[in-house]
C-alpha positions in Angstrom: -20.3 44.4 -45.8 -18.0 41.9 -43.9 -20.2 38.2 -42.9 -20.1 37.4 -39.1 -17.3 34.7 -40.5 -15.1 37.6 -40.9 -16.2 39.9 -38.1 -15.2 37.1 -35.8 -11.6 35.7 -37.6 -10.6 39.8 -37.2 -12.2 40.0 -33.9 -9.9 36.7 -33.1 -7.0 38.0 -34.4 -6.9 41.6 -33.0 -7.2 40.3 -29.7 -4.4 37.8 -30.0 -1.2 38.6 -28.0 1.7 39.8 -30.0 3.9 37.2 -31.1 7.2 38.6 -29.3 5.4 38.3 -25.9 6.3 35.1 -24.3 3.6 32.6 -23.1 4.2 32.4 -19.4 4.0 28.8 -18.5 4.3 28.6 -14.8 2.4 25.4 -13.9 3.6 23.4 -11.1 5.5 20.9 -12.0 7.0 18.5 -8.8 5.3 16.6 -7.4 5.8 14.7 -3.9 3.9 11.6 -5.3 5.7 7.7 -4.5 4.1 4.6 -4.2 2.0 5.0 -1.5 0.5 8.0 -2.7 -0.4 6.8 -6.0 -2.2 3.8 -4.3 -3.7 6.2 -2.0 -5.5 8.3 -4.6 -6.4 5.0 -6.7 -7.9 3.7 -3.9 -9.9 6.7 -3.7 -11.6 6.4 -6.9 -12.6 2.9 -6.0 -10.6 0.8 -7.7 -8.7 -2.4 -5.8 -5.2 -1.9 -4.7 -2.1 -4.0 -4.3 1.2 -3.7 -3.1 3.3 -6.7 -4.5 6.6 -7.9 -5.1 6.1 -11.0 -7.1 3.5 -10.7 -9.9 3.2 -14.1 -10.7 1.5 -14.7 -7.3 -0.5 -12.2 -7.2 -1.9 -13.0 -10.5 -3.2 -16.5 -8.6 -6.2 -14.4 -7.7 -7.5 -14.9 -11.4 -7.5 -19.0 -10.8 -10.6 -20.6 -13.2 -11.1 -17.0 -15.3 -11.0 -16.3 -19.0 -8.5 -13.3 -19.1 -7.7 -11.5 -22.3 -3.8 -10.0 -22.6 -2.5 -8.2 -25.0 -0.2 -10.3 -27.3 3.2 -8.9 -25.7 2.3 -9.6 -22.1 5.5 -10.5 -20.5 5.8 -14.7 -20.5 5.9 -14.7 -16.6 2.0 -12.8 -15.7 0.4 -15.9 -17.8 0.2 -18.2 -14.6 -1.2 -21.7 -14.7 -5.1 -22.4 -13.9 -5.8 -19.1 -16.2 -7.7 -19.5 -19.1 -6.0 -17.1 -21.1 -7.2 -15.4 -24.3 -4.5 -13.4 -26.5 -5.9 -10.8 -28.2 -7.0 -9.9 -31.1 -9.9 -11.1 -30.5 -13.8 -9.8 -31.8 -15.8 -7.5 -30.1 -18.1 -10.2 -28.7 -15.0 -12.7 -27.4 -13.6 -9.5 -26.0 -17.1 -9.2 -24.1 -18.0 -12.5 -23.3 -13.9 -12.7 -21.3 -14.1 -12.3 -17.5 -11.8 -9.4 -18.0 -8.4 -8.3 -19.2 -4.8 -8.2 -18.0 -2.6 -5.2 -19.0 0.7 -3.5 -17.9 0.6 0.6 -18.7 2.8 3.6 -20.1 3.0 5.4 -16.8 1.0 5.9 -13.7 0.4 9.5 -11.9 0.7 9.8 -8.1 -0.7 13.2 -7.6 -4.1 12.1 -9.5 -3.9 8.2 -9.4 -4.4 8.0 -13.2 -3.1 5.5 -14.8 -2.0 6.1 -18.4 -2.4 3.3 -21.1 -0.6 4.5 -24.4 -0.6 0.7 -26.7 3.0 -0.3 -25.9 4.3 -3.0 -24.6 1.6 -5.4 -22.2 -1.0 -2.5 -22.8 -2.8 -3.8 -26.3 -5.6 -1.7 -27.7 -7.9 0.8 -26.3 -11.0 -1.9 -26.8 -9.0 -4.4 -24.5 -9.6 -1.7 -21.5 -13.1 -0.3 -22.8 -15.1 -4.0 -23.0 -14.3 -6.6 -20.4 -16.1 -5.8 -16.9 -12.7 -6.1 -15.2 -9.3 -4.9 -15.7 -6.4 -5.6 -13.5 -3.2 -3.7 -14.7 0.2 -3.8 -13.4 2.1 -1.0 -12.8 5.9 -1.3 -11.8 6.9 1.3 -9.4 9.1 3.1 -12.0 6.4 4.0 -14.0 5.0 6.2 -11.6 5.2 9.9 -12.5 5.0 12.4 -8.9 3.1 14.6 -11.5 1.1 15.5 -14.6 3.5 17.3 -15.9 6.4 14.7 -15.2 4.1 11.8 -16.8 3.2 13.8 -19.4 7.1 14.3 -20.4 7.6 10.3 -20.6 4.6 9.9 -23.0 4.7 10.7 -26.6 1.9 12.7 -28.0 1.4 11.2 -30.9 0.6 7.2 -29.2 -3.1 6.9 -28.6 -3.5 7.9 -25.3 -6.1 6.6 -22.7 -6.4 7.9 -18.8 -7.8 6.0 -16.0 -8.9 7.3 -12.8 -10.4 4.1 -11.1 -13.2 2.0 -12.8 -15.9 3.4 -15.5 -18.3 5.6 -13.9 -20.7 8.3 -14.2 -23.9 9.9 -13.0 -27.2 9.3 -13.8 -29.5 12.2 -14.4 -30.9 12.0 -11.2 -27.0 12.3 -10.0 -26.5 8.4 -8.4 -23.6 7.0 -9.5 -24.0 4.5 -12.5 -20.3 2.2 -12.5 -19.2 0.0 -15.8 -21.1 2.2 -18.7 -18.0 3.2 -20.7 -15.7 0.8 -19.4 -14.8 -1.9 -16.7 -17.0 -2.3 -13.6 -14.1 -2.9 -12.0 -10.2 -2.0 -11.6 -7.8 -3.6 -10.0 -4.3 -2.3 -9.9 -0.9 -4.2 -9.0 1.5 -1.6 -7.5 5.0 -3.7 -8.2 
């Protein structure tokens, strides 16, 4: 008498398709995302949007702050009147900051994620999971028209983390609850 184990593995594998059939994988891959698009949509998910050109200035909005950044921030983002704290840090500096600075792996227009992977100016995940505010900059070229295109300049193996505007979720009674598994706040740096 076969176990319910077995009835279900040869259940599973009768009903698998045969190996010579291909797997048709028609997803849609262009996307008519730019700049303005992927603001658009992050601006939809409540997070704060900028257009810049200089990042430097723009980065004067953090004047009197304690801002964590990853240790490979570029030289140029640490402005003066910054207080700023270079990571790694504990778990209680990292919560006591005013927030966190990062840069990111790639950006997606369609959806106005923002994909953090631990490269360069991104740090790890607990630098973007802690702080009530992250501001990120992401450079125009990072910005992927599509899933499919950003997922094609990732590699799978990095730890990957997506962001679609700031920490939220719902209560039971449905009301939206903001900063309980991650920042309160995003703000995003479009350069």
């Amino acid at each position: 008498m076969a176990s319910a184990k077995d009835e279900i593995l040869a259940r599973i594998r009768n009903a698998r398709v045969p190996a010579a059939a291909p797997v048709v994988r028609g997803y849609h891959r262009e996307g008519s995302g730019d700049v303005e698009l992927f603001a658009e949509r992050v601006a939809d998910y409540r997070a704060i949007v900028h257009i810049v050109t200089n990042v430097p200035a723009a980065l004067e909005r953090l004047q009197g702050k304690r801002i964590v950044v990853p240790r490979d921030v570029p030289a140029e983002w640490l402005v003066d009147g910054v207080t700023w704290l270079h990571d790694p840090l504990t778990i209680d500096e990292l919560d006591q900051a005013d927030g966190v600075l990062t840069g990111c792996a790639v950006a997606i227009a369609d959806t106005g994620t923002i994909v953090l992977d631990g490269g360069v100016a991104q740090g790890r995940r607990a630098l973007t999971l802690l702080p009530d505010y992250h501001l990120c900059v992401v450079r125009a070229d990072q910005i992927a028209a599509s899933v499919p295109e950003a997922l094609q300049r990732l590699e799978p193996t990095r730890p990957l983390t997506f962001i679609s505007g700031p920490s939220a979720t719902s209560d039971i009674e449905l009301n939206r609850v903001e900063g309980v598994h991650g920042p309160r706040t995003l703000e995003v740096l479009v350069v």
